[in-house]
N, C-alpha and C positions, 0 to 999 in steps of 0.2 A: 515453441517460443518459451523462454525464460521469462518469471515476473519480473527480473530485472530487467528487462530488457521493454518493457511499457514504454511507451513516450505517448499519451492517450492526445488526442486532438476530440476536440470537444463543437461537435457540429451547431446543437442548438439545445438553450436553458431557457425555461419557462415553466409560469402557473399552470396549471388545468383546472381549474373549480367544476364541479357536477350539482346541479342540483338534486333534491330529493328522489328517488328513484328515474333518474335520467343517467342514460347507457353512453357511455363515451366511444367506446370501441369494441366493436361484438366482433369475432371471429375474424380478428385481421392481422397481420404478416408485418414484420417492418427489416426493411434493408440495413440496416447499421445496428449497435449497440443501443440498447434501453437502459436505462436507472431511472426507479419512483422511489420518490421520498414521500412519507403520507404524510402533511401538515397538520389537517384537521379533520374530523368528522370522521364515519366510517363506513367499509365497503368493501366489495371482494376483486379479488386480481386472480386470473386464472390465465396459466402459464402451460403451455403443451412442456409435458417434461425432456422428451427429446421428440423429431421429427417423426419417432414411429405413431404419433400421434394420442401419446396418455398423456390427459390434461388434470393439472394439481390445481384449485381451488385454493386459492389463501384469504380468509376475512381479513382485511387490514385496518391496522388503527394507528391514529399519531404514531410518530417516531417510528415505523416501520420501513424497511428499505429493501427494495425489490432489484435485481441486477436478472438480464437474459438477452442471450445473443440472437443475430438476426433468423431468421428462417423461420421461427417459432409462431406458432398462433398465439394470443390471447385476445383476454376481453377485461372491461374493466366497467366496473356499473358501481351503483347506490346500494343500499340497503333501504326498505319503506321508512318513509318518513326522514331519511337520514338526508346529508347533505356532503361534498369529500373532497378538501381541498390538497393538491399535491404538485411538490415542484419536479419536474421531467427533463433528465437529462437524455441527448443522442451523441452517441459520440461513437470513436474507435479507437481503437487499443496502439494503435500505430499511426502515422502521418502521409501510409501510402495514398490515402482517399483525400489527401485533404484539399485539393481543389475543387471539391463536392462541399461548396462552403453554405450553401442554400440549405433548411430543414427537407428531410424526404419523406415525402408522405407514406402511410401505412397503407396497404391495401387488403381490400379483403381476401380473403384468401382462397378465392376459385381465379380471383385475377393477378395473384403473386406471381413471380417469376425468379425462379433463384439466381438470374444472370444480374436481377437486380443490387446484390448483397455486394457491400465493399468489401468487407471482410471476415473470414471467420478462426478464429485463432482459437489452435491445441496449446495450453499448457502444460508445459512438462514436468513444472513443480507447483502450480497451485490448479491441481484440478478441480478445486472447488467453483470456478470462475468457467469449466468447462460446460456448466450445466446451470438453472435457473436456482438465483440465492437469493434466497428468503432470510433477514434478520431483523427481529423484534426489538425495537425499546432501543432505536440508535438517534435517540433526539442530541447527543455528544457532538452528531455531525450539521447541526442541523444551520450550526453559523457559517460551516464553513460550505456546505451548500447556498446560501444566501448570499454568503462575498461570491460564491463563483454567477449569480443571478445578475449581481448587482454590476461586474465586471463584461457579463455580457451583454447587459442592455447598456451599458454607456458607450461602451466600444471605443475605452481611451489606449493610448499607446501600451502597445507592451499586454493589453488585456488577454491574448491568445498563451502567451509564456504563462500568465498569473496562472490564467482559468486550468492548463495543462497541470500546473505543478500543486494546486489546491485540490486536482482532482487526482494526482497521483497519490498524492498526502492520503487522504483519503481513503484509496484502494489498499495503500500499506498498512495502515490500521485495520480494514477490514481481514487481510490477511493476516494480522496480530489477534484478531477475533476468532478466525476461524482454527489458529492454533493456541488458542487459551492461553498468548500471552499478551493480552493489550491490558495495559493500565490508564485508568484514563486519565486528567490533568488533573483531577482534585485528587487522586491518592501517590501523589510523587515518591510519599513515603514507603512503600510498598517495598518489603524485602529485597525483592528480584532488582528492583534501583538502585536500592542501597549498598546491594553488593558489587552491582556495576558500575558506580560510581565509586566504590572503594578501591576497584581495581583502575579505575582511571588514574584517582588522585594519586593511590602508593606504587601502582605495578611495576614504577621505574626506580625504585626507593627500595623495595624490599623483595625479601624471597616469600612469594606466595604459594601456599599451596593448599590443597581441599581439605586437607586436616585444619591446618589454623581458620582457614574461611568458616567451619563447618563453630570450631570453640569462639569463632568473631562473633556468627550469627545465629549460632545455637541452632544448627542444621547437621545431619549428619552427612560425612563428606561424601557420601554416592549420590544423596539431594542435592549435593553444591552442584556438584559434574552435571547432572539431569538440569538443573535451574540454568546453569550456564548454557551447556549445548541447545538447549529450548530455545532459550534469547537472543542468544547470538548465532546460532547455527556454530559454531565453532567450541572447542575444547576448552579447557582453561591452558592449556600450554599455545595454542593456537591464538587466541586472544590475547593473552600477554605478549608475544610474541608480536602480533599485527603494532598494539599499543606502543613497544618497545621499536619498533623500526619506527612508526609514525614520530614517536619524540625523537629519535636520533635525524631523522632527516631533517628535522626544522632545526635543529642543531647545525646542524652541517650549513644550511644555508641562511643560518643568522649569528652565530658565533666565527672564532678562529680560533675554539676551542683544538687541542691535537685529536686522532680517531682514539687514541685512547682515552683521555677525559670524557670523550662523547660517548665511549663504551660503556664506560663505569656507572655515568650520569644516567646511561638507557638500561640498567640492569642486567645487562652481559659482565661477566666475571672476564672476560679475557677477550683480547682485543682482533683475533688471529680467528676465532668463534664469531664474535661480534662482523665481521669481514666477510664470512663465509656467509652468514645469514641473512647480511643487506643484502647479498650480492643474490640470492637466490629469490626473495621477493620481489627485489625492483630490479633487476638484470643489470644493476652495475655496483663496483664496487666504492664502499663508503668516498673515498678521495676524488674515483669519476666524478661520481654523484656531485660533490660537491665543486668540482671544476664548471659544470655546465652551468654553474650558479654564478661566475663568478666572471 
């Protein structure tokens, strides 16, 4: 499965508070997806790394965020004296279980049963989600974990769409973490924005390319290439490109501009090019296009 391809269904959100050395869950199994978020206090989370049975130890502390798929052992306890509040998500990655709308309980794990498990998904491009993820210091998330608490205990219309799409939000960032490129909401300023957003504003205005980006933002242009391919998965010809059809088809179906003003306006030099290229990303040619609009 592709991470694109997520549509997460979110079975059950809730507190856990522990008191001072009191054991939540020693040596038990759980059918669906797990996420811990540590709110407060501190304590250890231990996670079998894979089924063959090597178990990882993690201390945890606020803002700490724990994700592992079903089949796995853990346990989750106090440290002396301490006390360890956290909110716990079960969910799945897909919407095939989602008639299973009741919490499923954890078992211990001489009484597991793997015929129990809804689901268990291979990713093919974020294998980091394949295995137990451990991230420090993500209190960033921690609101948006709280709207999806707060959507689930009222249980108003539409709360299953929210809760899905706050927690896809969510996973995307995490993916942005795990390839070193998440920026969070107080540094909007950040190069890698600025560049991206320079290519939004001019890309249909002007001829771009990794030299001038590199004399724009005092990069040199093999780090323009690298920053762009990183952020976007895509090239600087590939991105411009995507930019330049996306503006020409809002064109096409809010103007009665000719295909050629719409060419010049999207950054194609010539109109017979420009033609070729819608026609290859959306499978019809600019004037189709624009007929089924009309």
């Amino acid at each position: 499965m592709c991470f694109s391809e997520i549509n997460p269904f979110i079975r059950h959100v809730r507190i856990v508070s522990l008191q001072p050395e009191e054991k939540f869950l020693v040596d038990v199994k759980a059918a669906d997806y797990r996420l811990i978020y540590v709110c407060k206090g501190k304590g250890t989370i231990a996670v079998e790394k894979t089924c063959a049975g090597e178990i990882i130890s993690n201390t945890v502390l606020p803002g700490d965020l724990l994700i592992w798929k079903p089949g796995l052992e853990y346990s989750i306890y106090t440290h002396k004296g301490g006390s360890l509040q956290m909110l716990a998500v079960s969910f799945d990655y897909t919407y095939k279980y989602s008639d299973i709308t009741v919490p499923i309980p954890q078992r211990n794990k001489e009484r597991f049963s793997d015929d129990s498990i809804t689901e268990l998904i291979n990713f093919t491009d974020a294998d980091f989600l394949n295995y137990p993820l451990y991230l420090k210091k993500m209190h960033g998330f921690e609101s948006v974990l709280f709207e999806m608490l707060d959507e689930f205990k009222m249980k108003k219309k539409y709360s299953d769409n929210i809760i899905g799409g706050l927690f896809k939000h969510l996973l995307g960032n995490i993916a942005r973490i795990r390839e070193n490129i998440y920026v969070s909401p107080g540094k909007k300023n950040h190069k890698v924005d600025l560049i991206i957003q320079y290519l939004y504003e001019y890309g249909c205005q002007r001829e771009i390319t990794y030299e001038g980006l590199g004399r724009l933002f005092n990069f040199h242009p093999n780090y323009i290439n690298k920053l762009i391919l990183t952020n976007t998965g895509k090239s600087l010809h590939q991105y411009l490109l995507m930019l330049r059809i996306t503006h020409a088809a809002n064109l096409l179906h809010t103007s009665d501009l000719s295909i050629s003003e719409i060419a010049e306006m999207s950054g194609f030099n010539e109109a017979n090019h420009f033609t070729r290229q819608f026609k290859s990303k959306t499978g019809k040619t600019p004037s189709a296009y624009r007929k089924d609009w009309k």
